[in-house]
MOPAC internal coordinates of N, CA, C and O (Angstrom, degrees):
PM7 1SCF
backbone

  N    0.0000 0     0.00 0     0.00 0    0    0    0
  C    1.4430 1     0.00 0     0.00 0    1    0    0
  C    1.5179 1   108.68 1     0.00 0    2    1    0
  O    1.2310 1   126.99 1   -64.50 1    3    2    1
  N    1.6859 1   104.17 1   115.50 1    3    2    1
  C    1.7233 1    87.71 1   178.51 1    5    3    2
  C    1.7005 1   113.80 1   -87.76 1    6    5    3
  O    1.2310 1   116.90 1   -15.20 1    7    6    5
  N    1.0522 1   123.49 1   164.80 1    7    6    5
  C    1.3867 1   121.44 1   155.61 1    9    7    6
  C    1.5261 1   119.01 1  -132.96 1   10    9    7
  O    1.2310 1   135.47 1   -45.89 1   11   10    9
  N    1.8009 1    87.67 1   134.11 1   11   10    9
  C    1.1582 1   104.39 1  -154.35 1   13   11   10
  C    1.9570 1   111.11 1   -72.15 1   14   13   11
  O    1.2310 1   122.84 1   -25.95 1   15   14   13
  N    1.4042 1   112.17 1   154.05 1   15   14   13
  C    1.6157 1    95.01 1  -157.62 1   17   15   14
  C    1.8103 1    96.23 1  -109.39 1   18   17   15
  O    1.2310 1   130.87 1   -44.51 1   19   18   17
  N    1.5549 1    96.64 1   135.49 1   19   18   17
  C    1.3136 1   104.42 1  -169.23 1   21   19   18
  C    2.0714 1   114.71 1   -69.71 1   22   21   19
  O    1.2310 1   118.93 1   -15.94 1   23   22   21
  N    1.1152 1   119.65 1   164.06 1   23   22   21
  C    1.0571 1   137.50 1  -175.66 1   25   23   22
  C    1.5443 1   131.45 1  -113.95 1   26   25   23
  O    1.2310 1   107.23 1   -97.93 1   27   26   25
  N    1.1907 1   141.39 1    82.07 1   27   26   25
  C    1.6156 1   117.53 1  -151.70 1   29   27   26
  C    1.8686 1   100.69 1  -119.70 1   30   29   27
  O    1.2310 1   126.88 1   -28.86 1   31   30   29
  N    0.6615 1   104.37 1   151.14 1   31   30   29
  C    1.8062 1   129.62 1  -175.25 1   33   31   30
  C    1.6424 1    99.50 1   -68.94 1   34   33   31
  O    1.2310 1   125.98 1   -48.52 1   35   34   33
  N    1.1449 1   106.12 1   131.48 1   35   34   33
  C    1.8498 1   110.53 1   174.53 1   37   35   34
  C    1.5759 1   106.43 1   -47.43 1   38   37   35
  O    1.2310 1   118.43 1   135.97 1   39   38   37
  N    1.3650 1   120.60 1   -44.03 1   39   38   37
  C    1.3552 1   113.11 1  -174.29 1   41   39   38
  C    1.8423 1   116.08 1   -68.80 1   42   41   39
  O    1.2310 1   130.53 1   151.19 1   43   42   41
  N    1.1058 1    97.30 1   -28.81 1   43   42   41
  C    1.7536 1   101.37 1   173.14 1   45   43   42
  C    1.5595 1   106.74 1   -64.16 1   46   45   43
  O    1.2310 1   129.14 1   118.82 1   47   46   45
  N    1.3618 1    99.99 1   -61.18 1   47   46   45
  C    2.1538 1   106.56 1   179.14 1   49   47   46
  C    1.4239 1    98.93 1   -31.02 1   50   49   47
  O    1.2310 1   114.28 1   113.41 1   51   50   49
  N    1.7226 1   128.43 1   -66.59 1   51   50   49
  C    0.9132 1   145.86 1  -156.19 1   53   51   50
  C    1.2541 1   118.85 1   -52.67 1   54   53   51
  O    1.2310 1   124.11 1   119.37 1   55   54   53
  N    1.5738 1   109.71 1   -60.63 1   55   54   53
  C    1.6739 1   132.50 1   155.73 1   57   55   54
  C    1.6789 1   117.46 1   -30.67 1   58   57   55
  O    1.2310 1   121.30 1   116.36 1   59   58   57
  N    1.3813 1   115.11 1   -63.64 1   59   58   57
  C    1.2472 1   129.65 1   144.47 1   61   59   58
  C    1.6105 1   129.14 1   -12.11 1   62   61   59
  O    1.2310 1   126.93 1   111.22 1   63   62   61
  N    0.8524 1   104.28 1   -68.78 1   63   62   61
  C    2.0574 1   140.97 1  -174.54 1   65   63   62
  C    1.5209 1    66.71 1   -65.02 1   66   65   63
  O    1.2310 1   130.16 1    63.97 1   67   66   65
  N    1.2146 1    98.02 1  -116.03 1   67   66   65
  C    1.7510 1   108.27 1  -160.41 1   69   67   66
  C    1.0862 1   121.95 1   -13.62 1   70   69   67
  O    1.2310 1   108.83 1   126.90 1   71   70   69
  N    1.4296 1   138.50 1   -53.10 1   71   70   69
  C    1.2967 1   130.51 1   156.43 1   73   71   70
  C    1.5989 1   139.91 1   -45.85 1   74   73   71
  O    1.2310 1   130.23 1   147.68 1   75   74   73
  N    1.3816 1    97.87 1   -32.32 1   75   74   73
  C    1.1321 1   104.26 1   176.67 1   77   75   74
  C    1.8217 1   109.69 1   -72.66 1   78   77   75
  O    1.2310 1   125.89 1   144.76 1   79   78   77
  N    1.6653 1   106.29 1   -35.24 1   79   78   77
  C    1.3023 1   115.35 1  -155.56 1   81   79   78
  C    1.7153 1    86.38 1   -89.01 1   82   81   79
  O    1.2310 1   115.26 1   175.18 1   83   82   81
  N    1.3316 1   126.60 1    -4.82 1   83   82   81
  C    1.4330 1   125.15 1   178.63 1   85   83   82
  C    1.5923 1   115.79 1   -98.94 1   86   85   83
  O    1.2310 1   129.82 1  -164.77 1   87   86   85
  N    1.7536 1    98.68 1    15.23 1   87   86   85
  C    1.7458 1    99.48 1  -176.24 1   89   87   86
  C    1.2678 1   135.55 1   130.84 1   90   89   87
  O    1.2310 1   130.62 1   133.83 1   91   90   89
  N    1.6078 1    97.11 1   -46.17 1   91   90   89
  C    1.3922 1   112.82 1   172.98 1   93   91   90
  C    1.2432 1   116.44 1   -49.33 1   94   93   91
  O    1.2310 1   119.56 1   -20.82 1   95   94   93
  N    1.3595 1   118.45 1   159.18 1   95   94   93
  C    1.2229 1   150.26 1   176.64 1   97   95   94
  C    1.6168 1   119.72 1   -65.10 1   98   97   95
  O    1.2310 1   111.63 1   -60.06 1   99   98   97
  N    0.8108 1   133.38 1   119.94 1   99   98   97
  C    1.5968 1   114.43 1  -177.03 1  101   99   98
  C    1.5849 1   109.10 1   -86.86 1  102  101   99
  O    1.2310 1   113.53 1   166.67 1  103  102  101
  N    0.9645 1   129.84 1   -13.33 1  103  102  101
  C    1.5428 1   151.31 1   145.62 1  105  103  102
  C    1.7791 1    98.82 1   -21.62 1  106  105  103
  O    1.2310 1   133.79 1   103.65 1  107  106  105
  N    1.8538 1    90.95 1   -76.35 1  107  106  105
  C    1.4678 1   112.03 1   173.90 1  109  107  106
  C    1.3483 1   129.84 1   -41.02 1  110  109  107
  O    1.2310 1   122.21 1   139.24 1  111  110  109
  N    1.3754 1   113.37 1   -40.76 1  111  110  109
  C    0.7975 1   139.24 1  -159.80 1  113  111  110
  C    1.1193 1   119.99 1   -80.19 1  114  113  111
  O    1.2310 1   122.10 1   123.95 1  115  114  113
  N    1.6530 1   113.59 1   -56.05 1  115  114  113
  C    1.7278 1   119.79 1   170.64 1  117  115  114
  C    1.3555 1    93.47 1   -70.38 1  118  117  115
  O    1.2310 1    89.86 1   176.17 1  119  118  117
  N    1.4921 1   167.30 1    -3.83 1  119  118  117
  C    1.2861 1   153.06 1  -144.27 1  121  119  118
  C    1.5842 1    87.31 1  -111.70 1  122  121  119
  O    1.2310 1   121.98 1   116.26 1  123  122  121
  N    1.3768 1   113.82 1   -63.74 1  123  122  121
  C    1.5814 1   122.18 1  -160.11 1  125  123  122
  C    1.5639 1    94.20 1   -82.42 1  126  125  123
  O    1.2310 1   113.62 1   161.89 1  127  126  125
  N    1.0365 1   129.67 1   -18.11 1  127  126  125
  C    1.8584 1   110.60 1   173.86 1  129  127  126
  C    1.5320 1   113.56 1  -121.67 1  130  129  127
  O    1.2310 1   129.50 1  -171.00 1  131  130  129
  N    1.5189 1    99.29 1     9.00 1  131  130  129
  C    1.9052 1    98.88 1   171.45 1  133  131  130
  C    1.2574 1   101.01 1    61.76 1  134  133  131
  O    1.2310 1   101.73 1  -128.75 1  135  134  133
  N    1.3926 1   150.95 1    51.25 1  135  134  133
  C    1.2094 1   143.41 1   129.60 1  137  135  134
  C    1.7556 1   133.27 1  -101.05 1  138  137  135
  O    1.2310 1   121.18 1     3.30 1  139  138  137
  N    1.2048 1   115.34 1  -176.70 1  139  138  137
  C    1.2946 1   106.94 1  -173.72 1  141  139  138
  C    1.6738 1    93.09 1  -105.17 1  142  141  139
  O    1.2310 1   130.38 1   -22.21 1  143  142  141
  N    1.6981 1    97.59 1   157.79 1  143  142  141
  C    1.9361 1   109.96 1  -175.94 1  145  143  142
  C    1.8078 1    91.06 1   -58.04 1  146  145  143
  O    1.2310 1   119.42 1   111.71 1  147  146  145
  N    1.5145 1   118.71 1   -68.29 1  147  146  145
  C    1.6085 1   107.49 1  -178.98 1  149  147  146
  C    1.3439 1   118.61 1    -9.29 1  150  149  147
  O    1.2310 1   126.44 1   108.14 1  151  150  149
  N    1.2875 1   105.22 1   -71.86 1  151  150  149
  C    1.5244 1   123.26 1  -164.60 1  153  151  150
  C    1.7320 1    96.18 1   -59.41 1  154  153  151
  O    1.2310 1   120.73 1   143.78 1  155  154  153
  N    0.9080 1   116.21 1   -36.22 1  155  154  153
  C    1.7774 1   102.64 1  -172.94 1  157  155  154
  C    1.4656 1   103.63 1   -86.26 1  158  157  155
  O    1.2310 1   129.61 1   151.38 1  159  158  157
  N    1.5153 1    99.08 1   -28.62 1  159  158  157
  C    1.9572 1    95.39 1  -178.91 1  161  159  158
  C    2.0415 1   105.76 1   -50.00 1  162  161  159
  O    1.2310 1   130.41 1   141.21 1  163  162  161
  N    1.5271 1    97.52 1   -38.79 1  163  162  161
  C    1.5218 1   105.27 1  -143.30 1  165  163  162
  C    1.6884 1    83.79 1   -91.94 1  166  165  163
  O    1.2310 1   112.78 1   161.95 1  167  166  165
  N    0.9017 1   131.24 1   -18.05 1  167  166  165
  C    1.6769 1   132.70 1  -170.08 1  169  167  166
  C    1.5316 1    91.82 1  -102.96 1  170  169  167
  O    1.2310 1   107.29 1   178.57 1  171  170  169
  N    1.4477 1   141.29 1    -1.43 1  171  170  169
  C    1.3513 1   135.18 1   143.05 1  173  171  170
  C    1.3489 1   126.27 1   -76.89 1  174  173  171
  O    1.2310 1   127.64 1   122.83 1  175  174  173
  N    1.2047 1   102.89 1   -57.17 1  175  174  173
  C    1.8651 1   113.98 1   157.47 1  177  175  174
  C    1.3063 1   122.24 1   -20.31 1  178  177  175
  O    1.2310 1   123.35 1   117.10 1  179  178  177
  N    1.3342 1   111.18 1   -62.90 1  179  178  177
  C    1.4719 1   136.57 1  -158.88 1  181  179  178
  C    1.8561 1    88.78 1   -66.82 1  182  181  179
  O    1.2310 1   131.00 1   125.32 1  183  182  181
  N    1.6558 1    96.38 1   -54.68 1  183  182  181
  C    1.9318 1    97.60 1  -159.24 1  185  183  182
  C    1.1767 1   108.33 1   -66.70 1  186  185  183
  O    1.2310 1   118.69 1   145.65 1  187  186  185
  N    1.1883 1   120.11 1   -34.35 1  187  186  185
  C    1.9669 1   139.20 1   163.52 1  189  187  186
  C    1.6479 1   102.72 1   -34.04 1  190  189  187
  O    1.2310 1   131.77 1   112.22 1  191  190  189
  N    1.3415 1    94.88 1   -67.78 1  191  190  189
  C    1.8220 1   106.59 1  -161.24 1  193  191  190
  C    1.8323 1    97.07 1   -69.54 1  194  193  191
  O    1.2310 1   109.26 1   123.44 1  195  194  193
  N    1.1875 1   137.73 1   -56.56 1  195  194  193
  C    1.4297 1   119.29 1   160.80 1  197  195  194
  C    1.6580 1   103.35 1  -135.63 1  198  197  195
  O    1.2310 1   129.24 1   -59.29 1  199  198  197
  N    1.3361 1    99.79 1   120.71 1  199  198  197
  C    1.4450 1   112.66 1   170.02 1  201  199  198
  C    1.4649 1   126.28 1   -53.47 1  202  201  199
  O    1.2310 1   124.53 1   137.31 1  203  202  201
  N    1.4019 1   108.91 1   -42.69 1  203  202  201
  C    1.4368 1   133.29 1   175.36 1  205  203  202
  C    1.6633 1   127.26 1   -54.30 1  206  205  203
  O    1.2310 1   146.77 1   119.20 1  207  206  205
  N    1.4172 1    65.53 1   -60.80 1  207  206  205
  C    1.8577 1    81.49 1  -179.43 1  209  207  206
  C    1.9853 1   111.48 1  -105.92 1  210  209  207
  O    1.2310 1   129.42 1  -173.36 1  211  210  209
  N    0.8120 1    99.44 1     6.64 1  211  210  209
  C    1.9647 1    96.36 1   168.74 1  213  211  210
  C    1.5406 1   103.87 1   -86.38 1  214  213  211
  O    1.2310 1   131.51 1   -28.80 1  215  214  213
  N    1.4962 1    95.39 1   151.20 1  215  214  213
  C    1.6301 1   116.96 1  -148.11 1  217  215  214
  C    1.0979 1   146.62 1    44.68 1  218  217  215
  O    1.2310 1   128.86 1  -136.64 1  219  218  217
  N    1.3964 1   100.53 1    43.36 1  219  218  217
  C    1.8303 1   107.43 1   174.62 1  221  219  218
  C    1.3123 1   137.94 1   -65.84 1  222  221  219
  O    1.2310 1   132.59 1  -176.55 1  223  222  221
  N    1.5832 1    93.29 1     3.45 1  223  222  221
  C    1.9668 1   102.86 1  -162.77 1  225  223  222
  C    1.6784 1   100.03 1   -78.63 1  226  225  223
  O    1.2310 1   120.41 1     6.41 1  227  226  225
  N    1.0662 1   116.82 1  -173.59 1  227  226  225
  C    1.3096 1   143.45 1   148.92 1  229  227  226
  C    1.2981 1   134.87 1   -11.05 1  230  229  227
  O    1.2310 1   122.49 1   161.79 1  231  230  229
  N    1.3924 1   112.84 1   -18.21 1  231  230  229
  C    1.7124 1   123.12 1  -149.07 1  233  231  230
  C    1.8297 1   108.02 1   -36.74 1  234  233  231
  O    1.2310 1   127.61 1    26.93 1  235  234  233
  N    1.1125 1   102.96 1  -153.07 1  235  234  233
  C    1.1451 1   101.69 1   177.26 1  237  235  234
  C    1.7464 1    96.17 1   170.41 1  238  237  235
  O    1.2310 1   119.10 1   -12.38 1  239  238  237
  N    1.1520 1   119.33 1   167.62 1  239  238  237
  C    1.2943 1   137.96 1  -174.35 1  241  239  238
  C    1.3112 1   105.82 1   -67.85 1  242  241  239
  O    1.2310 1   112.83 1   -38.54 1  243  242  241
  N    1.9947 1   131.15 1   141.46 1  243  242  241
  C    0.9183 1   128.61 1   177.23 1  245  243  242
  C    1.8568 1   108.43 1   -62.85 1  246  245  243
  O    1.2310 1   108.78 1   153.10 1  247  246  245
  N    0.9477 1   138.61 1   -26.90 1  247  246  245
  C    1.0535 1   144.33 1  -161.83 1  249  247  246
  C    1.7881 1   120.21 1   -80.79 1  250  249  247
  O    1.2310 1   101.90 1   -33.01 1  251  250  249
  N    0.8933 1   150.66 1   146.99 1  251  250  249
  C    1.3054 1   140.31 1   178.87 1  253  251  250
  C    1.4648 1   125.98 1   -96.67 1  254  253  251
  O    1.2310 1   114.28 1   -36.12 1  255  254  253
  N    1.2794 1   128.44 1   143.88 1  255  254  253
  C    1.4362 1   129.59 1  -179.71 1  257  255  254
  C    1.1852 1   120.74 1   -21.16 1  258  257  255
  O    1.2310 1   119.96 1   115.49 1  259  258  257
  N    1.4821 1   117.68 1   -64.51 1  259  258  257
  C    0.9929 1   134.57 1  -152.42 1  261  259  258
  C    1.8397 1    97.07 1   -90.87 1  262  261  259
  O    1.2310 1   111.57 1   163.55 1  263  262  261
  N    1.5194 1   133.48 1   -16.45 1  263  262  261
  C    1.2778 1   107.99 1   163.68 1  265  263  262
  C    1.4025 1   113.97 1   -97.28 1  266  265  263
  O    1.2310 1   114.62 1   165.30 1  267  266  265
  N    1.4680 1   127.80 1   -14.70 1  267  266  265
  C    1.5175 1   113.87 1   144.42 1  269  267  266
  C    1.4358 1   142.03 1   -26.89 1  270  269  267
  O    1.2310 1   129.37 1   121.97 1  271  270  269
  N    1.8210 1    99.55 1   -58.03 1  271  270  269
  C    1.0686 1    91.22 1  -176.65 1  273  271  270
  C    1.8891 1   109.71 1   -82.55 1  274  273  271
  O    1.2310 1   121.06 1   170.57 1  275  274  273
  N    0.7258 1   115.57 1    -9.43 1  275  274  273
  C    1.8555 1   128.56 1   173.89 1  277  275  274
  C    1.6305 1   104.62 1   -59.95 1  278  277  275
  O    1.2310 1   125.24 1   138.14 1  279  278  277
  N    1.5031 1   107.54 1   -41.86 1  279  278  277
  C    1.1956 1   108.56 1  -178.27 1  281  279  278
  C    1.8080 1   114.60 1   -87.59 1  282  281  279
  O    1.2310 1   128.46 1   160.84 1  283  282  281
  N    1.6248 1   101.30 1   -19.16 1  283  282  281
  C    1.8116 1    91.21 1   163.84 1  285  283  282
  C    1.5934 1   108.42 1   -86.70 1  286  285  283
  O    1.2310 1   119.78 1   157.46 1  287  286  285
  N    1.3251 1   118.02 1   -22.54 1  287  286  285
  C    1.6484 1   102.60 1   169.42 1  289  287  286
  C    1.4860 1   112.09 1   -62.14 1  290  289  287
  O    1.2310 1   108.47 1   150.84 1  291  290  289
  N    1.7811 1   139.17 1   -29.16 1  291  290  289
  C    0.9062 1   111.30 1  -172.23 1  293  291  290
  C    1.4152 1    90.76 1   -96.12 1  294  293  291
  O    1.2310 1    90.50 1  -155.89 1  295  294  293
  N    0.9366 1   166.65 1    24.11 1  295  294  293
  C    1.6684 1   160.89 1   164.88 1  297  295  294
  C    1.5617 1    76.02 1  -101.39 1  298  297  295
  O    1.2310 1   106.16 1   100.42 1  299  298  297
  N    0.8832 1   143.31 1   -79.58 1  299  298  297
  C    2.0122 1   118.60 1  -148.57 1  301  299  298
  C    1.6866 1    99.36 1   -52.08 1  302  301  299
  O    1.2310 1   123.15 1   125.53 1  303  302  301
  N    2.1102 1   111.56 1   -54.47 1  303  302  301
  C    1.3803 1    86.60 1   178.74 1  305  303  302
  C    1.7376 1   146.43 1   -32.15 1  306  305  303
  O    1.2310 1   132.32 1   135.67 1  307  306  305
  N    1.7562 1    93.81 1   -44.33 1  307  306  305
  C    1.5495 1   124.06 1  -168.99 1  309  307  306
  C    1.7630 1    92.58 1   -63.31 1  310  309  307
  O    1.2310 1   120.23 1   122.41 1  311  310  309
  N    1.4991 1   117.16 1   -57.59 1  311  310  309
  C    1.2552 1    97.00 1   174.27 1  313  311  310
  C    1.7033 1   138.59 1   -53.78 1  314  313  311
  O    1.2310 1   130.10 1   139.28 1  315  314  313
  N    1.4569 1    98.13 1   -40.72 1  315  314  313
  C    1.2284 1   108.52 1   176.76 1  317  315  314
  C    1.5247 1   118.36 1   -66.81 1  318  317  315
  O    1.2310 1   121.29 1   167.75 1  319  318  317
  N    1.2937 1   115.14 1   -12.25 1  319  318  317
  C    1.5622 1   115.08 1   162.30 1  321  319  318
  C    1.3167 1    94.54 1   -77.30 1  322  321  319
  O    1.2310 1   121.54 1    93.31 1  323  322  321
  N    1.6699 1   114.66 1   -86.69 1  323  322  321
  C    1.1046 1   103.62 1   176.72 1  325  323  322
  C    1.6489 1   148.29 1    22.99 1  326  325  323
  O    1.2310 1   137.05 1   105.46 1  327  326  325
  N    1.4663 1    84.58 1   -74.54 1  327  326  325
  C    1.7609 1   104.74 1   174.70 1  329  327  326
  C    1.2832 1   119.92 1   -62.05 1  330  329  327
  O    1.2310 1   123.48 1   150.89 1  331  330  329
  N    1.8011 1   110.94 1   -29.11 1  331  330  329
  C    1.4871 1   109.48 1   175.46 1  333  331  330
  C    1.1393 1   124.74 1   -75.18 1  334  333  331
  O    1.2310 1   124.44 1   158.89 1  335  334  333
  N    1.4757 1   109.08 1   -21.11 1  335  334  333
  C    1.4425 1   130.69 1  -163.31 1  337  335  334
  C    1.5456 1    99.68 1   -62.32 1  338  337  335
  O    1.2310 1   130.39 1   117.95 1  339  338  337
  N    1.6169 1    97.56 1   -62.05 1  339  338  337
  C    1.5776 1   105.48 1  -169.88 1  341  339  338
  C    1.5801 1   128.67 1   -62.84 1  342  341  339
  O    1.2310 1   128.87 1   163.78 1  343  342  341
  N    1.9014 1   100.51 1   -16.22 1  343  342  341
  C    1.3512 1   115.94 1   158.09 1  345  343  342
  C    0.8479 1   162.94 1   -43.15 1  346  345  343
  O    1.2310 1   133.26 1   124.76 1  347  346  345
  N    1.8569 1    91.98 1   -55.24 1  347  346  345
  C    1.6148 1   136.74 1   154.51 1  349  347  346
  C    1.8389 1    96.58 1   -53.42 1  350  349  347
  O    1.2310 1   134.17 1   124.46 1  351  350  349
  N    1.1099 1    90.20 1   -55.54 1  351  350  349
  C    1.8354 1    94.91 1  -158.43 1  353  351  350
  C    1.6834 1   107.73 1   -56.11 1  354  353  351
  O    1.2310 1   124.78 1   138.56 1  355  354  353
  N    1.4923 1   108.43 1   -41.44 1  355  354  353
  C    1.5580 1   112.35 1  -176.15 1  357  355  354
  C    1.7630 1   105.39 1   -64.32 1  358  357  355
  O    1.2310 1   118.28 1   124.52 1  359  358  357
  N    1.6946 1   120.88 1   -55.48 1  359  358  357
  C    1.3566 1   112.31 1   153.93 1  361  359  358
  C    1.5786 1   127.27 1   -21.14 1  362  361  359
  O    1.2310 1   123.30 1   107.16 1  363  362  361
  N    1.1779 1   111.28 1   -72.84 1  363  362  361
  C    1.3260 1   119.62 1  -160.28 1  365  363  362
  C    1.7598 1    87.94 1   -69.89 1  366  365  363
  O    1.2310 1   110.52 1   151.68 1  367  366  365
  N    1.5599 1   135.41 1   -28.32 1  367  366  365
  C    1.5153 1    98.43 1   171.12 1  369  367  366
  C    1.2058 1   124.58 1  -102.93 1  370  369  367
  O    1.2310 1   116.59 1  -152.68 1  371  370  369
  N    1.6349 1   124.09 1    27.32 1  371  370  369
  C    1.0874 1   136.28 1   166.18 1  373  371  370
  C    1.4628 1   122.40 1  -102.13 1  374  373  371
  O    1.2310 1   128.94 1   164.20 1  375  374  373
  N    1.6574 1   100.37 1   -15.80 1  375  374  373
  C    1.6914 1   105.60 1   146.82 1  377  375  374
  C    1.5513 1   119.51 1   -75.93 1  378  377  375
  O    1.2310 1   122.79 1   130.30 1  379  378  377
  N    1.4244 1   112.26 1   -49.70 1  379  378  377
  C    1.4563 1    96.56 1  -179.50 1  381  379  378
  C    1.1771 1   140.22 1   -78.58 1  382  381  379
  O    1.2310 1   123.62 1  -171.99 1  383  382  381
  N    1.7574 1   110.67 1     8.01 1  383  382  381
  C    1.7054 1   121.41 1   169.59 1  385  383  382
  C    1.4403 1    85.85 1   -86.25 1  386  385  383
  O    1.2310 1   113.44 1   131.33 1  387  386  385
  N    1.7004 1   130.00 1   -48.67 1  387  386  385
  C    1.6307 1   102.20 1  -162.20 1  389  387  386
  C    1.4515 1   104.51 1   -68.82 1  390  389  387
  O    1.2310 1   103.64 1   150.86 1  391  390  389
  N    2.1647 1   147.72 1   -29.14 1  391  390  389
  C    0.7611 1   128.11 1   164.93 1  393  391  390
  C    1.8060 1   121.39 1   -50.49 1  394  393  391
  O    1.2310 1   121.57 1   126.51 1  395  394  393
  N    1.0488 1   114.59 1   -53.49 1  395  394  393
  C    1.3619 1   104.45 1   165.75 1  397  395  394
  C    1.2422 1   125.41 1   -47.38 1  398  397  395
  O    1.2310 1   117.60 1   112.18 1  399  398  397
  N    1.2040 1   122.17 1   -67.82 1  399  398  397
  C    1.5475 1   123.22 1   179.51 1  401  399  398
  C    1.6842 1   112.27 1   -58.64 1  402  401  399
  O    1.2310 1   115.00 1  -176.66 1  403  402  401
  N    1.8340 1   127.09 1     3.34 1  403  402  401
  C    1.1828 1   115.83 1   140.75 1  405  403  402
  C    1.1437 1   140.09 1   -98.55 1  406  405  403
  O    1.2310 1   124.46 1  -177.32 1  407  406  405
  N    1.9233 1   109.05 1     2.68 1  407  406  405
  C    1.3432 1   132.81 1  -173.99 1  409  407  406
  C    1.7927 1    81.20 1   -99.02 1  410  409  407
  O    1.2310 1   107.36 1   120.81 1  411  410  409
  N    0.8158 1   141.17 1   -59.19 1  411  410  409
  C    1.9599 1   118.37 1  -168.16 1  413  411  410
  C    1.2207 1    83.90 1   -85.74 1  414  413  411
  O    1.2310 1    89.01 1   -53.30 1  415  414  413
  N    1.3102 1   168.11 1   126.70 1  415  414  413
  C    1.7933 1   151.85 1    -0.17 1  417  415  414
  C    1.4236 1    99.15 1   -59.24 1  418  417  415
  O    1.2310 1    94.46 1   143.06 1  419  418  417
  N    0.8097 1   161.96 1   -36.94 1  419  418  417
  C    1.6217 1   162.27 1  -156.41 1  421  419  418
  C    1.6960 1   100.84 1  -103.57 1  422  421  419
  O    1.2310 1   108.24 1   157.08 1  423  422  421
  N    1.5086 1   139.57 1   -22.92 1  423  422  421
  C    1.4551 1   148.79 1   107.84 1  425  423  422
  C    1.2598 1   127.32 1   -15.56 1  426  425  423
  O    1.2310 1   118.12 1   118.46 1  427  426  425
  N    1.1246 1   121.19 1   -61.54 1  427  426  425
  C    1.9841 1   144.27 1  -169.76 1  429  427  426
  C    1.5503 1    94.09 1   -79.08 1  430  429  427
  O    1.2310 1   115.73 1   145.99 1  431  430  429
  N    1.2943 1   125.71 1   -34.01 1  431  430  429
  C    1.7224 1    96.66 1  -142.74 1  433  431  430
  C    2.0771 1    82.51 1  -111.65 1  434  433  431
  O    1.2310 1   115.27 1  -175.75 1  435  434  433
  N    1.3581 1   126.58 1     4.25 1  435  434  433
  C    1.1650 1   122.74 1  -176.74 1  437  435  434
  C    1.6199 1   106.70 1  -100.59 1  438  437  435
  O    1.2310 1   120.10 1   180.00 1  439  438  437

């Protein structure tokens, strides 16, 4: 069974670091960001030894390609309803000012 090896973005490491270096628990820490204590020991180390320049590699987003883009197909769907919604809606109140505005002349002239 392989397992596939995760990837994280300098700003996540960083996020990480800081929290940890602001108190937190490393307990806490691997629970709420799914990592192992190692990995935060050695991604503290690193930010310690140069703040500036630690994590220059590659990272990449915890998330995977393929549920990104799953998640912009359902945000384009949501819009594309969306868009009809507000369509329908502008119709339907550009019928009911002209029914009104023929119910007060058809009001006025009786």
């Amino acid at each position: 069974m392989r397992v596939e090896r995760r990837n994280y973005t300098r700003e996540f490491k960083v996020n990480v670091v800081q929290a940890y270096e602001s108190g937190k628990s490393v307990a806490e820490l691997t629970r709420e960001y799914d990592i192992h204590a190692n990995l935060l020991y050695k991604w503290a180390q690193e930010y310690r030894n140069n703040p500036t320049g630690a994590f220059r590699g590659s990272g990449h987003d915890s998330k995977s390609d393929t549920e990104k883009e799953s998640r912009i197909a359902e945000l384009e769907q949501m819009i594309g309803r969306l868009t009809m919604e507000v369509d329908f809606l502008k119709k339907a109140l550009k019928h009911a000012e002209g029914v009104l505005a023929t119910k007060t002349q058809n009001n006025g002239q009786s």
